[in-house]
C-alpha positions as CSV (number, residue, x, y, z in Angstrom):
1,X,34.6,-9.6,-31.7
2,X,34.3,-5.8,-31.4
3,X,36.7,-3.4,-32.3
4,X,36.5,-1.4,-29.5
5,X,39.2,0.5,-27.5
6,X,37.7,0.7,-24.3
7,X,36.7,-1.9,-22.1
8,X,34.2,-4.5,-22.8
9,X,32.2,-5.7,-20.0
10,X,29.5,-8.4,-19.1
11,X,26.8,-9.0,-16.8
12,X,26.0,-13.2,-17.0
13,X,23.0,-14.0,-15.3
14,X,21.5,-17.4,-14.7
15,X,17.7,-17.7,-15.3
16,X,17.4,-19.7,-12.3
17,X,15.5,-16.7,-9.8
18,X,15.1,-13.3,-9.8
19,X,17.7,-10.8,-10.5
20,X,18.3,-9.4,-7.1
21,X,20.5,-6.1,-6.0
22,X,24.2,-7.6,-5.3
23,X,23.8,-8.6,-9.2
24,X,22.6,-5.7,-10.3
25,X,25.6,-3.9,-8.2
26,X,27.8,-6.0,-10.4
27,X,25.9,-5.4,-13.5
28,X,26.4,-1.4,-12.8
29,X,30.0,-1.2,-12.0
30,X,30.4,-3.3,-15.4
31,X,28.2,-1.3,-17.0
32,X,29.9,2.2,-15.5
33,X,33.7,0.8,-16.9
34,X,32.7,-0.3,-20.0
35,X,30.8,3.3,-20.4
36,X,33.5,5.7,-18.9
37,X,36.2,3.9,-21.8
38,X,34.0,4.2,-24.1
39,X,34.0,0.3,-24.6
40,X,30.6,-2.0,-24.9
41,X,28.6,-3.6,-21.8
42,X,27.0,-6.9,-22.6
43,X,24.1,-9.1,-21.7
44,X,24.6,-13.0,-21.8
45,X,22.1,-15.4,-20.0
46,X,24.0,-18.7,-18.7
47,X,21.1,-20.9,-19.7
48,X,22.7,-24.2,-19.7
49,X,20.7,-25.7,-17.0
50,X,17.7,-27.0,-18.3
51,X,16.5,-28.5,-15.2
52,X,16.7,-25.2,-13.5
53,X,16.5,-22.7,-16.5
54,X,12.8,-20.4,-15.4
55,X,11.9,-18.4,-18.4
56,X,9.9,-15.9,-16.0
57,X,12.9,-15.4,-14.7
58,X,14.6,-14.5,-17.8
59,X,11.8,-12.1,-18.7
60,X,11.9,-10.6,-14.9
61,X,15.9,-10.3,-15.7
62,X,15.4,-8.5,-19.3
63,X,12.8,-6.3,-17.5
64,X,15.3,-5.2,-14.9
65,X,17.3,-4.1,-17.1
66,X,15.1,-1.8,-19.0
67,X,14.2,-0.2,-16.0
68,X,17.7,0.8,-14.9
69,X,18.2,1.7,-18.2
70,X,21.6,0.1,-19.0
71,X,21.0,-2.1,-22.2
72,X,23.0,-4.5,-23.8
73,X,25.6,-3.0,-26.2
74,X,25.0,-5.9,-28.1
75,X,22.4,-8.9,-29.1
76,X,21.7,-10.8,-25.7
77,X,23.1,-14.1,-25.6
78,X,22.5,-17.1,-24.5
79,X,24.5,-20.2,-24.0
80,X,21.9,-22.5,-24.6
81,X,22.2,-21.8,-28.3
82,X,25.9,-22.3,-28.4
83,X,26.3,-25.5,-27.6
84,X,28.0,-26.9,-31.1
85,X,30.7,-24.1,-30.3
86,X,31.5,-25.4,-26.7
87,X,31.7,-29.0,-28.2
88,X,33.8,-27.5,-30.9
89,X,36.9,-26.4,-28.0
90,X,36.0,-29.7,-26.0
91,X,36.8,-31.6,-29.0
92,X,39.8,-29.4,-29.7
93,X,41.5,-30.2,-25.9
94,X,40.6,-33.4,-26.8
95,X,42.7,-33.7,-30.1
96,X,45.3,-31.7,-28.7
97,X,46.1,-33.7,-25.6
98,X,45.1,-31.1,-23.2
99,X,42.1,-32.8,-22.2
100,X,41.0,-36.5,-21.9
101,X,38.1,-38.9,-20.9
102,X,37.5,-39.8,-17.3
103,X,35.5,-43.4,-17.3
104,X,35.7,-43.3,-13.0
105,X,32.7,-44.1,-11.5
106,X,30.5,-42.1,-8.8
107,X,31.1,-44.9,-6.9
108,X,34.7,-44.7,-7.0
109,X,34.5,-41.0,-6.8
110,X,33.1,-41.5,-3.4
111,X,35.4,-43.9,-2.1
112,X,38.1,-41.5,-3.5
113,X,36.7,-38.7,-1.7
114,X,36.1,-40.5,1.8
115,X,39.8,-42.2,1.8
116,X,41.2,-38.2,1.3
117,X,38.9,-37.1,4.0
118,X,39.7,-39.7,6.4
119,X,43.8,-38.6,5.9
120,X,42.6,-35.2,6.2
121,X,43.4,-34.2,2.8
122,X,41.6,-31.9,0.3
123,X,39.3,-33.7,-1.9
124,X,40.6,-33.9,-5.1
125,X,40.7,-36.1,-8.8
126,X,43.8,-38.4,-8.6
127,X,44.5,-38.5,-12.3
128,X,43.4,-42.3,-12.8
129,X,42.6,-41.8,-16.2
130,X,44.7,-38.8,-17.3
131,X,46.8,-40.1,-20.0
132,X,50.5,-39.5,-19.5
133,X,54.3,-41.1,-21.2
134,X,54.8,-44.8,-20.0
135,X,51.4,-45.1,-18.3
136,X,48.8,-48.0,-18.5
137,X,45.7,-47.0,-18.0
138,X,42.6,-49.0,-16.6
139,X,40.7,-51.0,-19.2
140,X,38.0,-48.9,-20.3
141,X,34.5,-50.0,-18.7
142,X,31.7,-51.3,-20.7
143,X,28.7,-49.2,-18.6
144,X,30.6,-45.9,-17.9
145,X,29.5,-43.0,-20.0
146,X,33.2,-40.8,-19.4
147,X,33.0,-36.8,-18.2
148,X,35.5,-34.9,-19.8
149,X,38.4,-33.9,-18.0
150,X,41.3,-31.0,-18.8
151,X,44.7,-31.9,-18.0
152,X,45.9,-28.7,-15.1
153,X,49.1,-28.1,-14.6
154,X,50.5,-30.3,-11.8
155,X,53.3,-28.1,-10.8
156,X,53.6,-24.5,-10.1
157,X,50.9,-21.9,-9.7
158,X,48.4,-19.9,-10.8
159,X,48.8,-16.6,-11.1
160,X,47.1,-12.9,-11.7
161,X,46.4,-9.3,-10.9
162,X,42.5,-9.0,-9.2
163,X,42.0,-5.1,-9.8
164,X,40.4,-5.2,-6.2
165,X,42.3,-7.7,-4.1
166,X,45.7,-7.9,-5.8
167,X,47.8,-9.8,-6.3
168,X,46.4,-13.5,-6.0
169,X,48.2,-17.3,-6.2
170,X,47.1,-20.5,-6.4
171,X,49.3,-23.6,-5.9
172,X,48.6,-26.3,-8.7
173,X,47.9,-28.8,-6.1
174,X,44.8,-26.5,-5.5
175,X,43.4,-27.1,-9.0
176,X,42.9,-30.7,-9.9
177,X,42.1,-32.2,-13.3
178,X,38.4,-30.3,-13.0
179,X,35.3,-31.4,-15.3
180,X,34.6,-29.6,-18.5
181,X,32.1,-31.8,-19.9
182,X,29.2,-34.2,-18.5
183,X,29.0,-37.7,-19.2
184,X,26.1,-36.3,-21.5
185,X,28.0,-34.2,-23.2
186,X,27.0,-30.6,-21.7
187,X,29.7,-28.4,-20.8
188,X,30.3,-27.6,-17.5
189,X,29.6,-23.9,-16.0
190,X,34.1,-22.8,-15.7
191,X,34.6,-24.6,-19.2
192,X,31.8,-22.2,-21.2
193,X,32.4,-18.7,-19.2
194,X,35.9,-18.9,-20.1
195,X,34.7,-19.8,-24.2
196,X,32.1,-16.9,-23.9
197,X,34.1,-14.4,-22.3
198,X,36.9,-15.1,-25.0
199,X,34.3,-15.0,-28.1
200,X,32.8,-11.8,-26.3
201,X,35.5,-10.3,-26.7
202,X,35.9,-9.4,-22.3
203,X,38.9,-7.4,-21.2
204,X,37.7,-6.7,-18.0
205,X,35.5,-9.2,-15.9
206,X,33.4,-7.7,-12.6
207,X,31.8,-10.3,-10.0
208,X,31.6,-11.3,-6.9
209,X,34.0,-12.6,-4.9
210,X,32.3,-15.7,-4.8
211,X,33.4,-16.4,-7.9
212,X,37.0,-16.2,-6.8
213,X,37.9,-20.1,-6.1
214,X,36.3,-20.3,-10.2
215,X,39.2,-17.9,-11.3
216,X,42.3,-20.5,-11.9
217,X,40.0,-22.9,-13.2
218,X,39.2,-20.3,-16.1
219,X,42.8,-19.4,-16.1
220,X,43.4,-23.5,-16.9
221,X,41.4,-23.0,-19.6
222,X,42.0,-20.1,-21.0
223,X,46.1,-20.8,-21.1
224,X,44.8,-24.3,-22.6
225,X,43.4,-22.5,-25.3
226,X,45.4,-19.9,-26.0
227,X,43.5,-17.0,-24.9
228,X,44.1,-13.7,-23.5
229,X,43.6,-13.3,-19.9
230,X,41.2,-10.5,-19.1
231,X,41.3,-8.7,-15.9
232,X,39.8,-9.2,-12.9
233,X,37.9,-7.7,-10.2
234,X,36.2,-9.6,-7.5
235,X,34.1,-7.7,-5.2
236,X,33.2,-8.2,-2.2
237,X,29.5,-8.6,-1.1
238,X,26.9,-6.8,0.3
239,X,26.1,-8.0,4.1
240,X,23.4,-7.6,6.3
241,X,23.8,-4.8,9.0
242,X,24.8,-7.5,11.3
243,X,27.4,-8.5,8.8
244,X,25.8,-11.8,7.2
245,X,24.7,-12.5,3.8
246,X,22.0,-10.7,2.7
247,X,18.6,-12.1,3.0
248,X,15.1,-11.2,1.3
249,X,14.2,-10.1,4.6
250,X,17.4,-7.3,4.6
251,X,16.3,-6.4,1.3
252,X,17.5,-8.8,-1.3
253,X,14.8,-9.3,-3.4
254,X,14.1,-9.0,-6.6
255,X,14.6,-6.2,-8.4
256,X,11.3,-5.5,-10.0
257,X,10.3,-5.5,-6.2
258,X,12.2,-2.1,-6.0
259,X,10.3,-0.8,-8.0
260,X,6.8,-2.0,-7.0
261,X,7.8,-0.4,-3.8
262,X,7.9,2.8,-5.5
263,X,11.5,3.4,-5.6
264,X,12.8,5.4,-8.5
265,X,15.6,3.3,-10.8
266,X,17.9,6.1,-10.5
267,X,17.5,6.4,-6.6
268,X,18.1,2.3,-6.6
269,X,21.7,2.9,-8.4
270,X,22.7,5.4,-6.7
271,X,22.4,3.4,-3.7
272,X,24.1,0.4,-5.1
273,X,27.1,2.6,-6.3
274,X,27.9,3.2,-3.1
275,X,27.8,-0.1,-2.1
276,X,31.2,-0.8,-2.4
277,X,32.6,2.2,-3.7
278,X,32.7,6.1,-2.9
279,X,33.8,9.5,-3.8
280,X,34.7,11.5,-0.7
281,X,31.5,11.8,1.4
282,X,29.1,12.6,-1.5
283,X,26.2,10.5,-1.3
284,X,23.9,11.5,-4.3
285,X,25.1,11.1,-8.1
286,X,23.9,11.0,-11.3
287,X,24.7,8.9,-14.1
288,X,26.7,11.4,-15.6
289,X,28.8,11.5,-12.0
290,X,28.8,8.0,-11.9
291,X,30.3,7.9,-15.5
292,X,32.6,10.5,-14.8
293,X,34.1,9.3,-11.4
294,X,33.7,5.3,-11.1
295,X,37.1,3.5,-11.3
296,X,36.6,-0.2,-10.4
297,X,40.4,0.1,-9.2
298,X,39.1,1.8,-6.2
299,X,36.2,-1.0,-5.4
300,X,36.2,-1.1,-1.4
301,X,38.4,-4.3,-0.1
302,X,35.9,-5.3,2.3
303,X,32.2,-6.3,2.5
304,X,29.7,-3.5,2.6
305,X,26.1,-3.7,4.6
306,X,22.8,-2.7,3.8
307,X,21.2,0.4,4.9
308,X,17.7,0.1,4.0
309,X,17.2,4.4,5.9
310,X,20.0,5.9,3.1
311,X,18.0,3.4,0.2
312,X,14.8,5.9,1.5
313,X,16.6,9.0,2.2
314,X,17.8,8.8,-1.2
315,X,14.6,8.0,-3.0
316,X,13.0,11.1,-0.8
317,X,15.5,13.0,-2.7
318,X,15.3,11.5,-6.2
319,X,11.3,12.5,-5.9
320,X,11.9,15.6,-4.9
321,X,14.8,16.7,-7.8
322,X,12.6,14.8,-10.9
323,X,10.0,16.8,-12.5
324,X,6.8,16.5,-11.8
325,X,5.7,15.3,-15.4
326,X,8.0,12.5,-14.8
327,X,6.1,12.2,-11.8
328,X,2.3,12.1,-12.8
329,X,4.0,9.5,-15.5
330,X,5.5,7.2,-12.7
331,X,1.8,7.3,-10.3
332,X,0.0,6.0,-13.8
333,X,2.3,2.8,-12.3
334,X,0.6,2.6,-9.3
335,X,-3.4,3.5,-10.7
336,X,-3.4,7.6,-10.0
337,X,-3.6,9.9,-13.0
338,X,-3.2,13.5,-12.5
339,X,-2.7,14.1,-16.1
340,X,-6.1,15.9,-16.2
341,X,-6.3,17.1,-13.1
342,X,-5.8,21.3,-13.1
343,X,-3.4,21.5,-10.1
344,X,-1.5,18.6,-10.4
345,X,1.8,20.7,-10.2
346,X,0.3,21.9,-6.9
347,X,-0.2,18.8,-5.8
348,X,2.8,17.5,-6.3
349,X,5.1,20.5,-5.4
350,X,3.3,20.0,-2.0
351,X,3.2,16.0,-2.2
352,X,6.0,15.0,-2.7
353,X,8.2,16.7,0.4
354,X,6.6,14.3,2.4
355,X,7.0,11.1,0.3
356,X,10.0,8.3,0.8
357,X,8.7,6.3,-2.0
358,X,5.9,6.7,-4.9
359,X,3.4,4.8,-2.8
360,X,4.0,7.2,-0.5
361,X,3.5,9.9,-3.2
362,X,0.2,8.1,-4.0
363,X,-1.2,8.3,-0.3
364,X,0.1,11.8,0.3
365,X,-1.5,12.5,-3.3
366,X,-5.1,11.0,-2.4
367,X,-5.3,12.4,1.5
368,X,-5.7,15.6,-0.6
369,X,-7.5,14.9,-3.2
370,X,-10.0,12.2,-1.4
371,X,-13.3,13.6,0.3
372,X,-12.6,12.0,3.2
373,X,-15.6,9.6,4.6
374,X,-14.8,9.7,8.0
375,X,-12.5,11.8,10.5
376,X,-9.6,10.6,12.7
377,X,-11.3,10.2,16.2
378,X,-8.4,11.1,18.7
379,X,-7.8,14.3,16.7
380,X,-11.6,15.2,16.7
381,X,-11.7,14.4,20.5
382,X,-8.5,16.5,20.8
383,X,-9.2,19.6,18.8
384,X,-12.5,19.9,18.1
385,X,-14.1,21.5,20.9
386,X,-16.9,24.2,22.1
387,X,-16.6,27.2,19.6
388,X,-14.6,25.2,17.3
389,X,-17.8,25.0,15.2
390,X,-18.7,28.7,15.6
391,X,-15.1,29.5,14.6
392,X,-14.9,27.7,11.7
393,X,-18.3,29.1,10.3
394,X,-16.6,32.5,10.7
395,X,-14.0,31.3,9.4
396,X,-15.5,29.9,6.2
397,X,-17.1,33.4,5.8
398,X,-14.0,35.2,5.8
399,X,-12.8,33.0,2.9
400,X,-15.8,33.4,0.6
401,X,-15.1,37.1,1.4
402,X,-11.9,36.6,-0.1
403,X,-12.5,33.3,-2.4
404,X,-10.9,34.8,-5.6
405,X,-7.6,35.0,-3.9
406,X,-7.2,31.8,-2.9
407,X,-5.3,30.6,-5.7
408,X,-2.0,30.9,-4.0
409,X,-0.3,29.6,-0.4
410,X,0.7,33.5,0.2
411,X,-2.7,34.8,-0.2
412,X,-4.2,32.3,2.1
413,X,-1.4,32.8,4.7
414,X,-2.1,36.4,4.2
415,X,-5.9,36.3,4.6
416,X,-5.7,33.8,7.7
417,X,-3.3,35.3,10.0
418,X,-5.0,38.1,11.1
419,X,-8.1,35.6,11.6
420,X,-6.0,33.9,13.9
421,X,-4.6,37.1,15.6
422,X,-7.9,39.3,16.1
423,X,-9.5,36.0,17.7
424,X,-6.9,35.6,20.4
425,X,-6.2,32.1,18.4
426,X,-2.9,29.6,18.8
427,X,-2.6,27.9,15.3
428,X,-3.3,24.5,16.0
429,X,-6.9,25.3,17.4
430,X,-7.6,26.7,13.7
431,X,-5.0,24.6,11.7
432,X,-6.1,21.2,13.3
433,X,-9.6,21.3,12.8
434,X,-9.4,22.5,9.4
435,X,-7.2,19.7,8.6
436,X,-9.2,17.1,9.9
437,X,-12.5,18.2,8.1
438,X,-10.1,18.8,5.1
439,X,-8.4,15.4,4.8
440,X,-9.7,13.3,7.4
441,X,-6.6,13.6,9.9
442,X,-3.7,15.8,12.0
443,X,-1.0,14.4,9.8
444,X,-1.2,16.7,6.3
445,X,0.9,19.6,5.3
446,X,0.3,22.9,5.5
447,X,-3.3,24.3,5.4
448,X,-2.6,27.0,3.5
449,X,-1.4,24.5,1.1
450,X,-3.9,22.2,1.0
451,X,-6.4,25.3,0.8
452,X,-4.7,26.9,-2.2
453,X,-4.5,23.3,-3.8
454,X,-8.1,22.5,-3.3
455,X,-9.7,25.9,-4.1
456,X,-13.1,27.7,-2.3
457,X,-15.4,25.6,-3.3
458,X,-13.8,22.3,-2.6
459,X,-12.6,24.0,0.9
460,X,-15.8,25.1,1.8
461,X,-17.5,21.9,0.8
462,X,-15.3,19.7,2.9
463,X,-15.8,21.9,5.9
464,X,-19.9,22.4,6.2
465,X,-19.7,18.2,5.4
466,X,-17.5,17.9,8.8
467,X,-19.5,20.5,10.7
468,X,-22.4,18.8,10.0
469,X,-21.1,15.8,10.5
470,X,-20.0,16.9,13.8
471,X,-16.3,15.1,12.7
472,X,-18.2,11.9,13.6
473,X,-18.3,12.8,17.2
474,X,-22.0,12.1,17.9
């Protein structure tokens, strides 16, 4: 149990697929609250499942995590090593009175079920075996492993304050006498979140609103007990832009995805922040913003939709604020080093304006650095024309004339606009051949860019190779 003041917070994934971006919404809003009090965020893999548990999946979740950068505050845990402690309260309920063993049958479950159904009435347990004053109940079969059951309170409700959607009320006849443990003996998933969460020491507990319908049940078992409440907040989910649940297609997919995409973790948060919750119209925020400002008492009331244009407007931004050291670290990722290359600030000062993503860091990055092979055939059939040889020849000569001050964007601009002036030229009938033979197409940045990055030699080189190449026209 930790000593904390500040809130403690969870993030409890099951192993069972991919960690995808509503959970890791929910993992950073509980990760914001418990950091803003100063309190402890904590990891905890619901592992019970044996038959679905995927340990790539586990490793995929830890990995996630690390990414982000928001660790566990304490040792990861995992239910499947806590069983003997679940048993431990199940055995205690049991002793108590509070809960008993339930020898019904599936069969009879069925029937049950059907005969409630066919009187239009919600499907629920009917207390056969729930031990009470002055009842007789059924002789105990010989083939029936029982399921555990806790006794819930038949009359009354249910009853607490959701930090995002208020006040909330459940009538008892909503809860019935719910499964904590299997005929096997496992604990069920409500009975074992409410133990963990206790043990954990949670004061405040973030989730979807999906979960909501799990709430009393937890309450039932934490009043059993003799816990402490902690609050709750259940959000609402992301949607589709069409307003349905979100898919892989709509973007969600596993995280680790993200970032083989080439989107920048802090770009990723930023984007799920907002999901749900805002400050005034700012868009962009850094952790330290996030820290400052996120209250999950201000969580949005209603679902929020999936823009996957802001998710890219905001990584366009992230790669243009990080430095560029981060940068040439982050293309290793993706198989381009720049470490040794001489101009790699250059490079990316003039890269990265143009990128969305680190992929397309890593194209913009290569259509410089590449000798191209081959040129773009429309723009060779559009711009290069009679004289354009001729005038790039002369124009080659006016840059060895000057090659020694070529090592900046203002001398090249400098040196060429006269060119273009004195020969009666409009600046694509220069620019757009020279960046064909440069990079192999009409779409690059600035050729006095690409000109200072590359240097005479490389310029000049690239040039007499598309001249006599004739830009692959013959």
């Amino acid at each position: 149990m930790s000593i904390t003041s500040g809130a403690i917070t969870r993030f409890a994934p099951s192993p069972t697929g991919y960690l995808h971006i509503g959970g890791l919404r929910t993992a950073l809003y509980s990760y914001l609250w418990a950091k803003k009090t100063k309190g402890e965020f904590k990891l905890r893999i619901e592992d019970t499942d044996n038959a679905r548990n995927n340990e790539d999946a586990v490793r995929a979740i830890l990995e996630a995590f690390d990414w982000v950068g928001m660790p566990s505050d304490c040792e990861i845990e995992y239910q499947s090593k806590r069983v003997d402690i679940y048993k431990k309260y199940i055995n205690q309920l049991l002793e108590e009175g509070k809960a008993y063993k339930c020898y019904m049958s599936r069969d009879e479950l069925d029937a049950l079920r059907a005969s409630q159904e066919a009187a239009k009435e919600n499907p629920r347990y009917d207390g056969t075996w729930r031990p009470e004053d002055g009842k007789v109940l059924p002789e105990i079969p010989a083939d029936i492993e029982p399921v555990i059951r806790i006794k819930a309170p038949k009359e009354g409700a249910i009853t607490f304050e959701d930090g995002v959607k208020g006040s909330m009320k459940f009538d008892a006849n909503q809860v019935d006498d719910f499964v904590i443990a299997r005929a096997n003996g496992m604990p069920i998933y409500n009975f074992v979140v409410a133990i963990d969460d206790h043990l954990m020491g949670m004061t405040d507990v973030l989730r979807g609103d999906d979960h909501l319908t799990n709430t009393p049940k937890q309450i039932v078992i934490y009043n059993a007990l003799g816990f402490d409440v902690p609050k709750f907040y259940h959000m609402p989910m992301i949607n589709n832009p069409q307003g349905k649940k979100l898919s892989k297609r709509d973007g969600a997919m596993d995280v680790m995805q993200y970032k083989a995409d080439g989107y920048l973790p802090e770009a990723l948060l930023n984007f799920l922040v907002r999901l749900g919750w805002s400050n005034g119209d700012q868009e962009v925020f850094s952790m330290d913003e996030m820290l400052e400002l996120f209250d999950p008492n201000n969580i949005n009331k209603s679902a929020s939709s999936y823009n996957a244009e802001k998710l890219l407007w905001l990584n366009s931004e992230y790669i243009k604020a990080v430095s560029n050291d981060r940068l040439v670290e982050e293309l290793k990722a993706f198989d381009l080093d720049l470490h040794d290359y001489s101009k790699k600030m250059e490079i990316l000062d003039l890269s990265k304006q143009r990128a969305q993503t680190l992929l397309e860091l890593k194209t913009a990055v290569n259509t410089i650095l590449e000798v191209p092979t081959s040129y773009e055939a429309k723009g060779s059939k559009k711009f290069v024309k009679e004289g354009t040889i001729e005038m790039l020849n002369k124009y080659l000569a006016l840059l060895e004339e000057n090659k020694d001050e070529l090592y900046s964007v203002e001398n090249v601009e400098a040196i060429t606009k006269p060119f273009i002036e004195s020969n009666g030229l409009k600046f694509p009938q220069l620019f757009q051949p020279i960046r064909i033979a440069l990079t192999g197409g009409t779409q690059a940045p600035s050729v006095y860019d690409i000109i200072s990055v590359l240097g005479f030699d490389e310029t000049k080189s690239r040039l007499n190779t598309a001249i006599e190449k004739n830009f692959n026209k013959e």
